[in-house]
Backbone as a printed PyTorch tensor [residue, N CA C, xyz], in Angstrom:
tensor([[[  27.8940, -147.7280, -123.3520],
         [  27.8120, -146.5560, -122.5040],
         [  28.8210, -145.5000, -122.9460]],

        [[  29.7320, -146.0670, -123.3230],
         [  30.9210, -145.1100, -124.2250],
         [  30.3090, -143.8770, -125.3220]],

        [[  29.6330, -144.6180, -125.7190],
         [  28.7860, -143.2810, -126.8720],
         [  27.9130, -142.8830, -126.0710]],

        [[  27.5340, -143.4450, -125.0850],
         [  26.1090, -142.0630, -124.2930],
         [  27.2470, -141.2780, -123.4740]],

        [[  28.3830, -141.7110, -122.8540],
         [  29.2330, -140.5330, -122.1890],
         [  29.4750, -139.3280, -123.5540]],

        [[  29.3670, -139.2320, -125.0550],
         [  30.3170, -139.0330, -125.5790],
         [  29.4570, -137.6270, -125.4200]],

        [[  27.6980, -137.9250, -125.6160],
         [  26.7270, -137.2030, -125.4640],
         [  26.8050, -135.7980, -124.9330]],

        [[  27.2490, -136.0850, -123.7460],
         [  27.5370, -135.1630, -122.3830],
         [  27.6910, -134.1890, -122.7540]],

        [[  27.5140, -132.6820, -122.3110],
         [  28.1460, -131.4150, -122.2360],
         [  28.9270, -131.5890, -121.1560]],

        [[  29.7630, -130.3320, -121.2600],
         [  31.0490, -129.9300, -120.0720],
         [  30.4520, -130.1000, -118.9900]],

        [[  29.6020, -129.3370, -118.5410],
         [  28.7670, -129.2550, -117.1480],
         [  28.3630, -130.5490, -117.0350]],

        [[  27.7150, -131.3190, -117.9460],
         [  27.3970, -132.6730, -117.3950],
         [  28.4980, -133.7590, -116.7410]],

        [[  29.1210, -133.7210, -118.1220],
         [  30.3170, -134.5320, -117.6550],
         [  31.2310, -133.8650, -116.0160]],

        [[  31.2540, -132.2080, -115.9340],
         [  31.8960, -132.1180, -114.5290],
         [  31.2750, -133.0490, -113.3240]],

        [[  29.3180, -132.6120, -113.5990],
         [  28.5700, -133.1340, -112.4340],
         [  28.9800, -134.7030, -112.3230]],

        [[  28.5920, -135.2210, -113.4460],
         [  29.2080, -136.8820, -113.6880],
         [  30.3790, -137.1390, -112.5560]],

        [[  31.3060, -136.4910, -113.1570],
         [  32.4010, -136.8900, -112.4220],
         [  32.8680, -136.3980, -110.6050]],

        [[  32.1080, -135.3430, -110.8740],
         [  32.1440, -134.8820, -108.7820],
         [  31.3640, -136.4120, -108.2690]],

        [[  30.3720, -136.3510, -108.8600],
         [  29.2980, -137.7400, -108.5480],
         [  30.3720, -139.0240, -108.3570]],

        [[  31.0100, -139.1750, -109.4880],
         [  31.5260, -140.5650, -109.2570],
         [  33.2880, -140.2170, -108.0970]],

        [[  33.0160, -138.9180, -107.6500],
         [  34.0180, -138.7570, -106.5780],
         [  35.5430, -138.4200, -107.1510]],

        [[  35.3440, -138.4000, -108.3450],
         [  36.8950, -138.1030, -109.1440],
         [  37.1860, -136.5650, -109.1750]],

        [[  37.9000, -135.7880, -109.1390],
         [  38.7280, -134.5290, -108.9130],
         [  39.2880, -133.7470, -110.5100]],

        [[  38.5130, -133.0910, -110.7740],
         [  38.3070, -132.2100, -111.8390],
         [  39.2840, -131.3120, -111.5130]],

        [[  40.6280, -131.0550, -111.7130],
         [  41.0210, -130.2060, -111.4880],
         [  41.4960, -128.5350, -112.4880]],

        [[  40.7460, -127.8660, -111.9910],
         [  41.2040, -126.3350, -113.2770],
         [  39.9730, -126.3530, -114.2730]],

        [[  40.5050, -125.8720, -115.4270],
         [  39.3730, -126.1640, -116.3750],
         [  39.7350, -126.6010, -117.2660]],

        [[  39.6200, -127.7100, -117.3730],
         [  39.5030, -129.0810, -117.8820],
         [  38.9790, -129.1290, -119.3190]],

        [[  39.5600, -129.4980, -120.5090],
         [  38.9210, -129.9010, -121.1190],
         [  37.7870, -130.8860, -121.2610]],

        [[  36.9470, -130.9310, -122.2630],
         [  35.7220, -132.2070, -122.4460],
         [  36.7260, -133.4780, -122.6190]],

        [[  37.5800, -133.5670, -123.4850],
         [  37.9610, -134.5400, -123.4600],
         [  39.0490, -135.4840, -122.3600]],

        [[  39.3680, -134.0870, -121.6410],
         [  40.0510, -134.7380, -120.4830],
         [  39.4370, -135.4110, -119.2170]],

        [[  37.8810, -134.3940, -119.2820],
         [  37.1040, -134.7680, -117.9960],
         [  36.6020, -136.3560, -118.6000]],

        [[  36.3880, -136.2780, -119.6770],
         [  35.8000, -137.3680, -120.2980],
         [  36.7260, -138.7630, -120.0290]],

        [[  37.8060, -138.7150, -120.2180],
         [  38.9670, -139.4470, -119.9860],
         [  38.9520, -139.5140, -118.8930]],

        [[  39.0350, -139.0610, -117.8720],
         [  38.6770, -139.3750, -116.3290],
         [  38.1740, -140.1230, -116.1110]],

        [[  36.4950, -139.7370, -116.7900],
         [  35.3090, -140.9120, -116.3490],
         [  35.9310, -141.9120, -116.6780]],

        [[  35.8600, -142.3020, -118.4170],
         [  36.2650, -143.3770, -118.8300],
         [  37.1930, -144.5330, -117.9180]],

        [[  38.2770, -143.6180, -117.2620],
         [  39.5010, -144.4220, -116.7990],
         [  39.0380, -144.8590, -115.6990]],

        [[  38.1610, -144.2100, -114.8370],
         [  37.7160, -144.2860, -113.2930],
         [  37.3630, -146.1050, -113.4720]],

        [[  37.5400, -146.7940, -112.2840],
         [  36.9560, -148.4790, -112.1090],
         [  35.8850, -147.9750, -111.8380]],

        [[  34.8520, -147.2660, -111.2780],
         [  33.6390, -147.1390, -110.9990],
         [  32.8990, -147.1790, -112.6560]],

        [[  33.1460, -146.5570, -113.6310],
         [  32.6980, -146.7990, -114.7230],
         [  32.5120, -147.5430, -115.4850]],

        [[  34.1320, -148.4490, -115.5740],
         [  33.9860, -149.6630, -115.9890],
         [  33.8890, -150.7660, -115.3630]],

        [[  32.9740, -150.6970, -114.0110],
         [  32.7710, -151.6740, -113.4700],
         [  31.1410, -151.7080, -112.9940]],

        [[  30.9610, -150.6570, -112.8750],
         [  29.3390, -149.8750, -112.3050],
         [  28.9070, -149.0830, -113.0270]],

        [[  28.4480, -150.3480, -114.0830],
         [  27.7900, -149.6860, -115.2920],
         [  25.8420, -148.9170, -114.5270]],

        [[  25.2860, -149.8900, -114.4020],
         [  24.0100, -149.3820, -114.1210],
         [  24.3930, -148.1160, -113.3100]],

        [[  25.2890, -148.2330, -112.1490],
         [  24.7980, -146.8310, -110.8960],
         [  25.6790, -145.7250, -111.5500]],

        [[  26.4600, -145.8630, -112.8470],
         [  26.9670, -144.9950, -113.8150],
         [  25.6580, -144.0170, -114.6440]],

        [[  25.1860, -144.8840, -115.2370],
         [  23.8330, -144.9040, -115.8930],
         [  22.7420, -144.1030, -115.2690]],

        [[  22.8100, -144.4750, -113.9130],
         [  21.5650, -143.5080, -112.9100],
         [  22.3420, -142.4550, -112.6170]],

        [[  23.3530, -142.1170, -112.2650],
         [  23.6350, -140.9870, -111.9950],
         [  24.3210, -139.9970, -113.3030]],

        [[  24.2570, -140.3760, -114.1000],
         [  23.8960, -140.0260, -115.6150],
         [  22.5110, -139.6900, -115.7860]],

        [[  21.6450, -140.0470, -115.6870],
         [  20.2880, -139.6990, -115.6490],
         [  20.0200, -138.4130, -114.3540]],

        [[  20.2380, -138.8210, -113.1440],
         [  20.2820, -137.8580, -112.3410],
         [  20.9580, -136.4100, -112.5660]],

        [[  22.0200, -136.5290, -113.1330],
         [  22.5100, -135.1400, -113.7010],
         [  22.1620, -134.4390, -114.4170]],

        [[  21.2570, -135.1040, -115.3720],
         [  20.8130, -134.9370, -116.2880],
         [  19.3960, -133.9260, -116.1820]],

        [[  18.7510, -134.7550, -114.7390],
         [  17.1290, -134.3090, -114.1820],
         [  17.8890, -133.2030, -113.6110]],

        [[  19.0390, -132.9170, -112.7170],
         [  18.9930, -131.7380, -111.9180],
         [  19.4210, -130.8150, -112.7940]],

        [[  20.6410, -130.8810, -113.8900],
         [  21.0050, -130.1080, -114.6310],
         [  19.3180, -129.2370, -115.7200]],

        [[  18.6930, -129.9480, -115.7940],
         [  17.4680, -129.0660, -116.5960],
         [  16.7510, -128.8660, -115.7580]],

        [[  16.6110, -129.3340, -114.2660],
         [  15.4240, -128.4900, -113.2480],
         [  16.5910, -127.2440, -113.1220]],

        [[  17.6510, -127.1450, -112.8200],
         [  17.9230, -125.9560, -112.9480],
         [  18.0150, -125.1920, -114.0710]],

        [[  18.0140, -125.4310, -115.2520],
         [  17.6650, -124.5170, -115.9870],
         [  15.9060, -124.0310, -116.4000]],

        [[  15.4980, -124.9890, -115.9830],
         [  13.7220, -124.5810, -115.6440],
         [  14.2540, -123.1440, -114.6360]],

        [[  14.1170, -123.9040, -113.0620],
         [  14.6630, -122.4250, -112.3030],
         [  15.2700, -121.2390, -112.8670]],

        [[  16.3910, -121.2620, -113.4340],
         [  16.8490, -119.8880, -114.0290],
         [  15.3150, -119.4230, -114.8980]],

        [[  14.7700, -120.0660, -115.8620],
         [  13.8890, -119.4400, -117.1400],
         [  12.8730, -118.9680, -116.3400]],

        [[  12.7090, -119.3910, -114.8060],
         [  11.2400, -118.7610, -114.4330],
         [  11.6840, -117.9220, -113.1550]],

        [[  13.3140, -117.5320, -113.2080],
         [  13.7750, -116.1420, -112.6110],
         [  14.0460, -115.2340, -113.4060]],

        [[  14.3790, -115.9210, -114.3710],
         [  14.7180, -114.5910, -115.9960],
         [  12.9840, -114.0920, -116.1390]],

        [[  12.1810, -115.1240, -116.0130],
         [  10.6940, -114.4740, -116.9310],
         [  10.1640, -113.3010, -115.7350]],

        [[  10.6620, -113.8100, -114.2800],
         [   9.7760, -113.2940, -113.2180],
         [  10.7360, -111.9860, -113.7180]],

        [[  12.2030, -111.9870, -113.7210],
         [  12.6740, -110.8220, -113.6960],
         [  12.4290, -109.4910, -114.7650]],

        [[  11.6720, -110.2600, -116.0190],
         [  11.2780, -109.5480, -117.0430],
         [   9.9850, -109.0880, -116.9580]],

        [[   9.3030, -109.7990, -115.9840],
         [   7.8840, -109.0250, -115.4700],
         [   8.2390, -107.8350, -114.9540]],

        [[   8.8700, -108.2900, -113.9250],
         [   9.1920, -107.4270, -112.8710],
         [   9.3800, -105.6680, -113.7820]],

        [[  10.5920, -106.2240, -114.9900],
         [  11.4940, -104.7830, -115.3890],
         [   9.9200, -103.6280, -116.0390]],

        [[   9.4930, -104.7190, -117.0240],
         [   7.9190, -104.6850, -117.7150],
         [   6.9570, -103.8090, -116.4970]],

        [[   6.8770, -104.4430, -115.5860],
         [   6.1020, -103.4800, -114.7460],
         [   6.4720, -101.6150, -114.3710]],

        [[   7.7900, -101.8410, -114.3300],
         [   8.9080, -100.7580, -113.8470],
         [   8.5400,  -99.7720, -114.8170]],

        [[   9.0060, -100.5690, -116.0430],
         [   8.6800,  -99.5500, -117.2740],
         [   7.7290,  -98.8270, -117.3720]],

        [[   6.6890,  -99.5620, -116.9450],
         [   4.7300,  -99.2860, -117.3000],
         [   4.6560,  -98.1320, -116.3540]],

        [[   5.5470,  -97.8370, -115.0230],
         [   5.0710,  -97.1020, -114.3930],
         [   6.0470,  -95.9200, -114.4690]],

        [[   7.0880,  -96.3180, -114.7700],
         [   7.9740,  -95.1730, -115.2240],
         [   7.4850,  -94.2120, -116.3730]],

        [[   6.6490,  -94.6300, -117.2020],
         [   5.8220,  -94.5960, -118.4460],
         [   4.6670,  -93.5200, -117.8380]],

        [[   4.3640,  -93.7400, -116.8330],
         [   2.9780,  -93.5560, -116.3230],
         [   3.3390,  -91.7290, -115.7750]],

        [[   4.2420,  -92.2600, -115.3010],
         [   5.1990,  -91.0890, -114.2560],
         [   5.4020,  -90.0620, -115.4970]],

        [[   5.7980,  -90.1580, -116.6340],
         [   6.2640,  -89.4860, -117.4570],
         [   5.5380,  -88.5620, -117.8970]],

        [[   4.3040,  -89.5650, -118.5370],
         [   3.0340,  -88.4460, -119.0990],
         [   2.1340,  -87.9380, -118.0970]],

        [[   2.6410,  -88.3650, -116.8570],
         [   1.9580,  -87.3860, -115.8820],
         [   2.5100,  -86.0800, -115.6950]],

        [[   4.1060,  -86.0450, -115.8590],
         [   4.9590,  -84.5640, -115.7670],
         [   4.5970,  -84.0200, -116.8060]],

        [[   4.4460,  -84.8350, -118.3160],
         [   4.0010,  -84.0530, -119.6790],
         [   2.7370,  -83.2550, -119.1150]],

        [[   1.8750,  -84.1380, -119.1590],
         [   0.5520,  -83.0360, -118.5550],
         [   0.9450,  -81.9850, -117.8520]],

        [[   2.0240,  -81.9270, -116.4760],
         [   1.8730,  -81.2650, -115.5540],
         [   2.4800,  -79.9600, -116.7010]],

        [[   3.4540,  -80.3560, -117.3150],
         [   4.1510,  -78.9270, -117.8860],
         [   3.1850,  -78.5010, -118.7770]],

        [[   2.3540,  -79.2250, -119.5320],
         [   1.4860,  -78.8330, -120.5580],
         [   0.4080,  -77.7900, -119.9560]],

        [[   0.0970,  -77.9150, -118.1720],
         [  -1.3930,  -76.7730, -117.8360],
         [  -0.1220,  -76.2150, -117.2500]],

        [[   0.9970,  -76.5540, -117.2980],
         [   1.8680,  -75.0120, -116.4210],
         [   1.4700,  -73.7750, -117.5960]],

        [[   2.1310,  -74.3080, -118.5440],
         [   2.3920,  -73.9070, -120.1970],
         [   0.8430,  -73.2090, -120.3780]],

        [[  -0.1360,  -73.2970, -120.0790],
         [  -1.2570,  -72.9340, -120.5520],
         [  -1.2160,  -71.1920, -120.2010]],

        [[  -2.0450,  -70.1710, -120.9900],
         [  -2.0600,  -68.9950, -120.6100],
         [  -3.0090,  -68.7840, -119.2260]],

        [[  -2.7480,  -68.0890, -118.7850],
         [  -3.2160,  -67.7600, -117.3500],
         [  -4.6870,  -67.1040, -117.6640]],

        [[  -5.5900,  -67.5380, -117.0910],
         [  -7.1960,  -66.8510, -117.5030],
         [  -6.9430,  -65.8760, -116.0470]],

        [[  -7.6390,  -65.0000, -116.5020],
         [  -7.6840,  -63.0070, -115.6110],
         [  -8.8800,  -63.3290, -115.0600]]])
């Protein structure tokens, strides 16, 4: 289990360790948070419910980054739409100045 902790990113290893109830304090290096786990008796004693909540961090840490990618995409619709009509707005004033601009028929 030592080499699958080694795996971890920062964020994982923080969640890891709030999970196993240990106190992250400041900002922490990887190798210090890592050293935490390691040292904690819950780790080296509770290997499997180590293991699941290793996995669990793992599922929530990428459903939230699913969530962010489909608030970034909605938010890039969103700008995409803005544009299209800001766009729209534009060559409607072009026209408008273009028959201002026209000579006046008598």
């Amino acid at each position: 289990m030592a080499a699958y902790i080694n795996n971890l990113k920062k964020d994982e290893l923080i969640k890891l360790a709030l999970e196993l109830e240990l106190i992250v304090e400041g900002d922490k290096k990887m190798i210090d948070i890592r050293n935490l786990i390691q040292g904690s008796e819950v780790f080296n004693t509770e290997t499997d419910l180590v293991n699941n909540i290793i996995q669990s961090v793992k599922e929530l840490l990428e459903a939230e980054k699913g969530e962010r990618s489909v608030r970034l995409e909605s938010y890039k619709m969103k700008t995409i739409k803005n544009l299209e009509v800001e766009q729209l707005k534009l060559r409607h004033l072009e026209k408008e100045i273009e028959l201002e601009n026209l000579p006046k028929e008598r």
